[in-house]
C-alpha positions as CSV (number, residue, x, y, z in Angstrom):
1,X,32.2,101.0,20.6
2,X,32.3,97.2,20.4
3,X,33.5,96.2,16.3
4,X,33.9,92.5,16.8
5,X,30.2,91.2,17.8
6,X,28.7,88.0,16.0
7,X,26.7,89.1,13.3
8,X,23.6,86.7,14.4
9,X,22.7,88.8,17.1
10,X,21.0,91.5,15.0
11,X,18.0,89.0,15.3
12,X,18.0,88.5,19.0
13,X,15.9,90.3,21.0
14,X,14.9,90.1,24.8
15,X,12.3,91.2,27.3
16,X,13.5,92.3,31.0
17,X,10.3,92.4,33.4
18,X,9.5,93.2,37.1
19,X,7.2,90.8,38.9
20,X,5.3,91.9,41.7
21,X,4.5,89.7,44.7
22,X,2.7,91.2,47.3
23,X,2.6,89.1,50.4
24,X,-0.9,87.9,51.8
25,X,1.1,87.2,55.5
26,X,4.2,88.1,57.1
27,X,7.2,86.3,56.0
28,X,10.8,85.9,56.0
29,X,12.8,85.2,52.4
30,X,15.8,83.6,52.6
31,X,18.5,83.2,50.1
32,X,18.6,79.7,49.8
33,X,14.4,79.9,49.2
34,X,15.0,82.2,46.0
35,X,17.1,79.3,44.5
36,X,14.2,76.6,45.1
37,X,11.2,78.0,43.1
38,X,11.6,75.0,40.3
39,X,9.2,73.0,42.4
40,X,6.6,75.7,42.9
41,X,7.0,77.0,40.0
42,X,6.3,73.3,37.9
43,X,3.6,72.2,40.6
44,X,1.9,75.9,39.6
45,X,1.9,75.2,35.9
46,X,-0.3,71.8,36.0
47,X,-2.3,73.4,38.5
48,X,-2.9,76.2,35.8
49,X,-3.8,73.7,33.0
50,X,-6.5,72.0,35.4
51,X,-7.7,75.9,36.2
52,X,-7.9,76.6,32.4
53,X,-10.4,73.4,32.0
54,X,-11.0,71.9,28.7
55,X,-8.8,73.3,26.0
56,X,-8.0,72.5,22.6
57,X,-5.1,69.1,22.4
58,X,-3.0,71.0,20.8
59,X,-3.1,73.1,24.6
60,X,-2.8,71.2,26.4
61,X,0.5,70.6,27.3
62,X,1.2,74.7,26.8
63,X,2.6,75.6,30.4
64,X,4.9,72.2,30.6
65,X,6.1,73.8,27.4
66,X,7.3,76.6,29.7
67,X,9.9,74.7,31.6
68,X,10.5,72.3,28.6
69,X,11.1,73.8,25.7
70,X,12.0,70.3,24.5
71,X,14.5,68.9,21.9
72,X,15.4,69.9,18.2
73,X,13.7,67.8,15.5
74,X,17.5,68.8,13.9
75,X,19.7,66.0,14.1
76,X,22.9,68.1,13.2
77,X,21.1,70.5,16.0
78,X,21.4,67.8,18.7
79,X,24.8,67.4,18.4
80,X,26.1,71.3,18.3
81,X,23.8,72.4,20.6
82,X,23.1,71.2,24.0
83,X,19.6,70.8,25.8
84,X,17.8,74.5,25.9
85,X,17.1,75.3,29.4
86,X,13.1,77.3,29.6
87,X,13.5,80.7,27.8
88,X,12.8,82.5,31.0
89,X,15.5,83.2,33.6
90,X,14.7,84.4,37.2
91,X,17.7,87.0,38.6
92,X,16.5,87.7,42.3
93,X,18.3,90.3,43.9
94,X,19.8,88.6,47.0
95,X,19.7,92.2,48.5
96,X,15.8,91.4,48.9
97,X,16.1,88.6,51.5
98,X,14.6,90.1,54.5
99,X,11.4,90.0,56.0
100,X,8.2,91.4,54.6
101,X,4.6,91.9,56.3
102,X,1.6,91.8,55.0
103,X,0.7,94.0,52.0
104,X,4.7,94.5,51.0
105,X,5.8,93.8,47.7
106,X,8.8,91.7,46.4
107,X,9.7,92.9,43.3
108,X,11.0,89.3,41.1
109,X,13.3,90.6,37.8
110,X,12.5,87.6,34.9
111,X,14.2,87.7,31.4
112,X,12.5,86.3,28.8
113,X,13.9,85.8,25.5
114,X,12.6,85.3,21.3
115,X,10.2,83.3,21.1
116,X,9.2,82.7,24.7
117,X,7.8,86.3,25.2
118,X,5.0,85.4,23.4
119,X,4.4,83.2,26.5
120,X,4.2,85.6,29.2
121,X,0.4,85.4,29.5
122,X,0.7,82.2,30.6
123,X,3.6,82.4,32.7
124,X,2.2,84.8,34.9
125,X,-0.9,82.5,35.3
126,X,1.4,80.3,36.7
127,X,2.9,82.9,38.8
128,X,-0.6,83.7,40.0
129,X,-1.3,80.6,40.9
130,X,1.9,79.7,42.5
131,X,1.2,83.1,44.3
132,X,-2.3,81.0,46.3
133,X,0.0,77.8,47.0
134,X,2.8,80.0,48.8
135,X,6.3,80.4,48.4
136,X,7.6,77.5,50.0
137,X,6.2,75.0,51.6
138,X,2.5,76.5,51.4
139,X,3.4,79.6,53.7
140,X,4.5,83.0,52.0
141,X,1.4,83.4,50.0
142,X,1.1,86.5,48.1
143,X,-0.9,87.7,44.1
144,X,0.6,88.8,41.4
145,X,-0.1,92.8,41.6
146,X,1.5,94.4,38.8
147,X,4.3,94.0,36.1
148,X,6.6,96.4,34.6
149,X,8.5,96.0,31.5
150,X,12.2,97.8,30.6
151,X,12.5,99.7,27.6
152,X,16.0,100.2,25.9
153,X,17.2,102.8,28.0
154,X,16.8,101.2,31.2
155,X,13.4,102.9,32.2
156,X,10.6,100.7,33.4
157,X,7.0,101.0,32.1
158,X,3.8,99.6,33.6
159,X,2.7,96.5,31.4
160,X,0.0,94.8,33.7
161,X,-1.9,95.6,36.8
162,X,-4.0,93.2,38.8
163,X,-7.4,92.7,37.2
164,X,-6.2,93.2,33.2
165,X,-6.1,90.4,31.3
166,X,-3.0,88.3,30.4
167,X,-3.4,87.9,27.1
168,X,-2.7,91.6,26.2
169,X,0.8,91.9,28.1
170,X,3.0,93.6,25.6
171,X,6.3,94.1,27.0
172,X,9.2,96.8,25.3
173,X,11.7,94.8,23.3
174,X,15.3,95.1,23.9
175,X,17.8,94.4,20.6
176,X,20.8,92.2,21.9
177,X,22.8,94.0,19.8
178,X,22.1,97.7,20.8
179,X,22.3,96.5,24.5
180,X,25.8,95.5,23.7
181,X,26.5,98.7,22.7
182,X,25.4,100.3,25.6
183,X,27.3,98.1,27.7
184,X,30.4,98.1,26.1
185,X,30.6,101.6,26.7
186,X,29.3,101.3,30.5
187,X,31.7,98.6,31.1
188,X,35.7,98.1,32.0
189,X,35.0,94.9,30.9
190,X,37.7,93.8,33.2
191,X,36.0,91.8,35.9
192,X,33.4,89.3,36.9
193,X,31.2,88.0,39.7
194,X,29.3,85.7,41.2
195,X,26.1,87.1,42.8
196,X,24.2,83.2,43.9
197,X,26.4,79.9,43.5
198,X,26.5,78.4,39.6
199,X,26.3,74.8,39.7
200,X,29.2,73.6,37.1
201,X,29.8,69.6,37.0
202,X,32.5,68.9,34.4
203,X,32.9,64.8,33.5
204,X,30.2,64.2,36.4
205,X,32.3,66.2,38.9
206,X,31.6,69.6,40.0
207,X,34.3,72.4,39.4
208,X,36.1,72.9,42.6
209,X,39.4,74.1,41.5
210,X,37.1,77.1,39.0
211,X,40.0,79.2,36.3
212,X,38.3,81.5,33.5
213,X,39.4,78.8,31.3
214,X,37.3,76.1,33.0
215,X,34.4,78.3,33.3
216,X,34.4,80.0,29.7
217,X,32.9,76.6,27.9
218,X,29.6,76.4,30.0
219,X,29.2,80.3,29.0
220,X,29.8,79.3,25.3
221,X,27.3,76.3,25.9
222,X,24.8,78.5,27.6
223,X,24.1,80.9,25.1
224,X,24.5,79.3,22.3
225,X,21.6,76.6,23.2
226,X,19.5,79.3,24.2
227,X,19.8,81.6,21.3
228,X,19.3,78.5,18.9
229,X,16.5,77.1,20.6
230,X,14.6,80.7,21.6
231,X,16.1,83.1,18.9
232,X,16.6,81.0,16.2
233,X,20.2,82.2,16.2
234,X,23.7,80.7,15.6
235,X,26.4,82.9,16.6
236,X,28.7,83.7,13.8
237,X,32.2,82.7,15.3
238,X,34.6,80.0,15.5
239,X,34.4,78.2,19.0
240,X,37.7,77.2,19.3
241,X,39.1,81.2,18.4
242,X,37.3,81.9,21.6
243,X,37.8,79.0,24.0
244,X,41.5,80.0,23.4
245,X,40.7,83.6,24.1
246,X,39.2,82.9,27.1
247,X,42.1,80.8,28.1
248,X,44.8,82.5,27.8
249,X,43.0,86.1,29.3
250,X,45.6,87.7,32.1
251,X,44.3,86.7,35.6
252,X,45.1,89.5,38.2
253,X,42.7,88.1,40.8
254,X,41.5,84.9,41.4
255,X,38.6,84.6,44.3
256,X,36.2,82.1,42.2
257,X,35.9,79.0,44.8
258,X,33.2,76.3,45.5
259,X,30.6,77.2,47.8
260,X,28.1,75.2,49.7
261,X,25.0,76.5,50.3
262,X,22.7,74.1,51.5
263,X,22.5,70.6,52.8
264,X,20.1,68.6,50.8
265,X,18.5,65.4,53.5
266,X,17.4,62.0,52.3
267,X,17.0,58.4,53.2
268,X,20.6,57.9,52.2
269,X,22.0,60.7,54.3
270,X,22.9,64.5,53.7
271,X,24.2,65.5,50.6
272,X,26.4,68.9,50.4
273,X,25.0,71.2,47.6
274,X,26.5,73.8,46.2
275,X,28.2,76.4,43.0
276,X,31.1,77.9,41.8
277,X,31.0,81.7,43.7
278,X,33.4,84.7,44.2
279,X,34.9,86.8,41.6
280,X,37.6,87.6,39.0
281,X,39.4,89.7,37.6
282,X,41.9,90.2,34.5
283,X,44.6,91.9,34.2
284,X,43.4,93.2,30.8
285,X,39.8,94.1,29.2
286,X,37.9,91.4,27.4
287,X,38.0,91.7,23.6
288,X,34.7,92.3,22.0
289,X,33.6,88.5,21.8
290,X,34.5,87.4,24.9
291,X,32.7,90.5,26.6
292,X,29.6,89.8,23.9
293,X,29.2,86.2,25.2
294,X,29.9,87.2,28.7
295,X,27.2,89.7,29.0
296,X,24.8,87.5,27.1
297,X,25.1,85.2,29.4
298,X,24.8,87.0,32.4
299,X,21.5,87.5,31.3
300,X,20.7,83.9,31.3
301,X,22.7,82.9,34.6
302,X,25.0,80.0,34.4
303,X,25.1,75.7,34.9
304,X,22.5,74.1,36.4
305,X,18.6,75.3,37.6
306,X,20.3,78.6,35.7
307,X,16.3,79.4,34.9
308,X,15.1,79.3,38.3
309,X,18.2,81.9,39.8
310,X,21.2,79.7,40.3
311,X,24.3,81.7,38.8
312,X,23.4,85.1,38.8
313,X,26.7,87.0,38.0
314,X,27.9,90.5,37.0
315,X,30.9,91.8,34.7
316,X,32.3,94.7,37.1
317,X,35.4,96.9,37.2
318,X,37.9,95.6,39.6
């Protein structure tokens, strides 16, 4: 039983869905594919405005809206919070790299939270879409064949099948606060890892030397935008209590370390890119806020392209 969870999050609510991609050709998924999508993905969502034809003004920027949920008209707002990433995230599983032939499905988990699950007719418009431009670089084509929703106990449920309408998706609702529950008691609480590289830059330098300490802030930062900005939620603690928390939590273990994952090319030369990746653990479980915050966010992935599958990450048991 967890007795020391923000009050706020009685309002929050979230949506866990299963897209799934059934390949048109034979192709080969790679790891450092399922992290690239953002392209695709925003090249998709014109393309499914200039499908729709002529719609209403007040339309017609609906799928940018997607990606950018833009700023608060708030000026206090602006200040606390900072930028709201889109209010989906995508959490590939990197055990689903492999090669698939033709007529095999990839199955795609997606969050989506508050206010952005009204939207999920039209993201999966733009998912169709992306589906007839291919995967990268206009190979791996595949449709969008089915979607499944999860209810509150962790069972999935059919919510679409290819040739329904989008407009009547209605996916089960999770409670934040219930899910807590159910985690806390699932939990040691004791340990977290890395599952694809998180992306932290710190004063315009990326966080090679990663503690808990240094890590803790862009959690805090991370949920909080997105709960104000999707939820209409403002966690009901003191930032400062928990930054302190988080910094002086026992280390047993310390594995967290800077990997690169890819080398980006350009006129200029190569460029190195990578994330924070590996895991820690504690030498004691995380109080009730911490472990809240924490398992929030590993619902939302962490630091930058955190939408499109960049740090994906797990509290575990050591």
């Amino acid at each position: 039983m967890l007795y020391d969870l923000p009050a706020g999050l009685r309002n929050v609510e979230f949506a866990r869905l299963y897209f799934h991609l059934e390949f048109q050709e034979s192709f080969e998924i790679t790891s450092w594919m399922l992290l690239r999508l953002r392209r695709g993905l925003r090249q998709a969502s014109r393309a499914a405005l200039a499908a729709c034809g002529s719609v209403p003004p007040a339309d017609s920027t609906r799928f940018e809206r997607l990606f950018d949920p833009g700023l608060s008209t708030d000026p206090v707002s602006l200040k606390r919070f900072q930028r709201p990433g889109p209010s989906f995230v995508l959490q590939p599983s990197i055990e689903s790299v492999e090669n698939y032939e033709a007529g095999e499905r990839f199955i795609l988990p997606i969050n989506l939270f508050g206010k952005g699950i009204q939207g999920i007719g039209d993201f999966a418009t733009v998912f169709q879409v992306f589906g007839g431009n291919g995967l990268n670089l206009g190979e791996g084509k595949f449709e969008l064949v089915a979607i499944e929703g999860e209810d509150p106990s962790g069972n999935r449920q059919p919510v679409w099948k290819e040739g329904d309408p989008f407009d009547g998706i209605a996916p089960p609702l999770i409670d934040a606060r219930w899910w807590l529950e159910r985690r806390g008691d699932e939990n040691s609480r004791d340990g977290m890892k890395f599952l694809t590289p998180a992306r932290l830059i710190s004063r315009g330098k990326p966080l090679f030397r990663p503690s808990f300490g240094k890590i803790f802030p862009f959690v805090l930062r991370r949920v909080s935008s997105m709960l104000h900005a999707h939820c209409n939620v403002e966690l009901d603690l003191e930032p400062q209590v928990v930054l302190k928390q988080a910094e002086a939590m026992p280390v047993n273990d310390n594995r967290l370390r800077w990997v690169d994952w890819r080398v980006l090319e350009s006129e200029e030369g190569s460029l190195d890119l990578g994330g924070v990746g590996g895991s820690i653990h504690f030498a004691a479980a995380l109080p009730d806020q911490l472990f809240a915050i924490l398992e929030l966010a590993s619902l939302m992935n962490l630091g930058k392209a955190a939408a499109f599958g960049s740090g994906i990450f797990r509290l575990e048991s050591a």
